[in-house]
N, C-alpha and C positions, 0 to 999 in steps of 0.2 A: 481473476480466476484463481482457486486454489484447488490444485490438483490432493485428493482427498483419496485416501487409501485404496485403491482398485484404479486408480487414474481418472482423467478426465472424462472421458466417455461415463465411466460408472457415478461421476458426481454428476453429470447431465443428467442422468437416469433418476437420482434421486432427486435433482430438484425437480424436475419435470412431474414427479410424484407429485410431491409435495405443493408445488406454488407455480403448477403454469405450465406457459412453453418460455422453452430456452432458444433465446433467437442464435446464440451462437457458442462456440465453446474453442479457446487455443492456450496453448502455451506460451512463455513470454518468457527473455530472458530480464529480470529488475533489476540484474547488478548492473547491466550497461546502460546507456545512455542510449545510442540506437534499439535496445531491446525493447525501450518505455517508450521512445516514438515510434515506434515499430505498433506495440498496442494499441497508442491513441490511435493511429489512422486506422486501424482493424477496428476499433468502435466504431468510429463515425463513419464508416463505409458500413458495416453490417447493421446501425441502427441509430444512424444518426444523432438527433441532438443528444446530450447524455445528461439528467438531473441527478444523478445522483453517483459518486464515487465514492468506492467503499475502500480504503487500504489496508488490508488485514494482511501482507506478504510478512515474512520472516521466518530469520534462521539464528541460529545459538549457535555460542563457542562455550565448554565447561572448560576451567582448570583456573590457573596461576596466570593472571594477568600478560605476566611478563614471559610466558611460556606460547602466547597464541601464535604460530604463524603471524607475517605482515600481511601476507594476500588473504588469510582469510579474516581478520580485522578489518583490513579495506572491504571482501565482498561482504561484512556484515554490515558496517556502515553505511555502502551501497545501497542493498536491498530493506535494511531495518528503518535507515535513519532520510537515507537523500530518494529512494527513489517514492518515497512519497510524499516529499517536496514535489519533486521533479514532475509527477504525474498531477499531481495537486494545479501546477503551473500550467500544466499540459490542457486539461480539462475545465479550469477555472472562468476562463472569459468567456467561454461560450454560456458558463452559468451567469455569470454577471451581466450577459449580453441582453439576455433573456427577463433576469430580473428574478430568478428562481433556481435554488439548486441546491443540493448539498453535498456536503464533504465529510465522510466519518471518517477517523483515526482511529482503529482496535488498536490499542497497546498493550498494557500487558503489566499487572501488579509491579512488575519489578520498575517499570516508570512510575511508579509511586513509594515502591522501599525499597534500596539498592542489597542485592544480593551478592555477597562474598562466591568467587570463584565463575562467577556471569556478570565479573566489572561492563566488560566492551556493549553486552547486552541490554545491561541496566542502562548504560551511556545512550543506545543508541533510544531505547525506551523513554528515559528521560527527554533526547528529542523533540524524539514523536508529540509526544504528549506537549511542549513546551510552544512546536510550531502548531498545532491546533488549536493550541489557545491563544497564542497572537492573532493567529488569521480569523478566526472568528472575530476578533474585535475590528478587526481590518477590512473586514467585508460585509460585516452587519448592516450599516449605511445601504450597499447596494439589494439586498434581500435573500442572498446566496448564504 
């Protein structure tokens, strides 16, 4: 879920518009580790098997590298770069269980040209982009 300018309840609203019912709508914390198990089991209780994961979460730091905070370095690394490993892990066997499924990574130009003064971001972009394309070769075999 990506809570979208008027909150979550208003991005309900809009999809619901647009493409359906929405079986369910929460918040989730990405930087922690219990926040991501915390989600997976809120899927597979509100809607069981899951084919499809979409990790579009992220946050930015602007400036001088060497001027970022450490905790907020780490919570960008967290949420940009591991918690969609982490979910990826999370969600994966049930896809491969099945024999059907997929995984998309939204990243984000700068994992493709690194941008001066959004080093940590482009790092964590680079990533993204670097475990999507491992695991796709890695999981091809099974049809996920």
């Amino acid at each position: 879920m990506i809570p979208w300018p008027g909150g979550l309840r208003s991005s309900s609203r809009l999809l619901e518009k647009r493409r359906g019912n929405v079986i369910a709508i929460t918040a989730s914390d990405l930087s922690s580790t219990g926040g991501r198990e915390e989600l997976y089991r809120f899927c597979k209780k509100e809607a069981g098997d899951i084919d499809i994961l979409i990790n579009n979460a992220g946050i930015i730091s602007w400036g001088y590298f060497h001027e970022i905070p450490a905790d907020r370095l780490h919570a960008l690394m967290e949420v940009n770069a591991l918690a969609p490993m982490h979910l990826t892990r999370l969600f994966l066997p049930d896809m491969l269980q099945s024999g059907q499924g997929q995984v998309v990574f939204l990243s984000s130009v700068a994992g493709y040209i690194p941008s001066a003064f959004e080093t940590s971001y482009s790092a964590s972009k680079f990533a993204v982009r670097g475990f999507g394309m491992a695991l796709s070769r890695e999981v091809k075999q099974w049809g996920a």
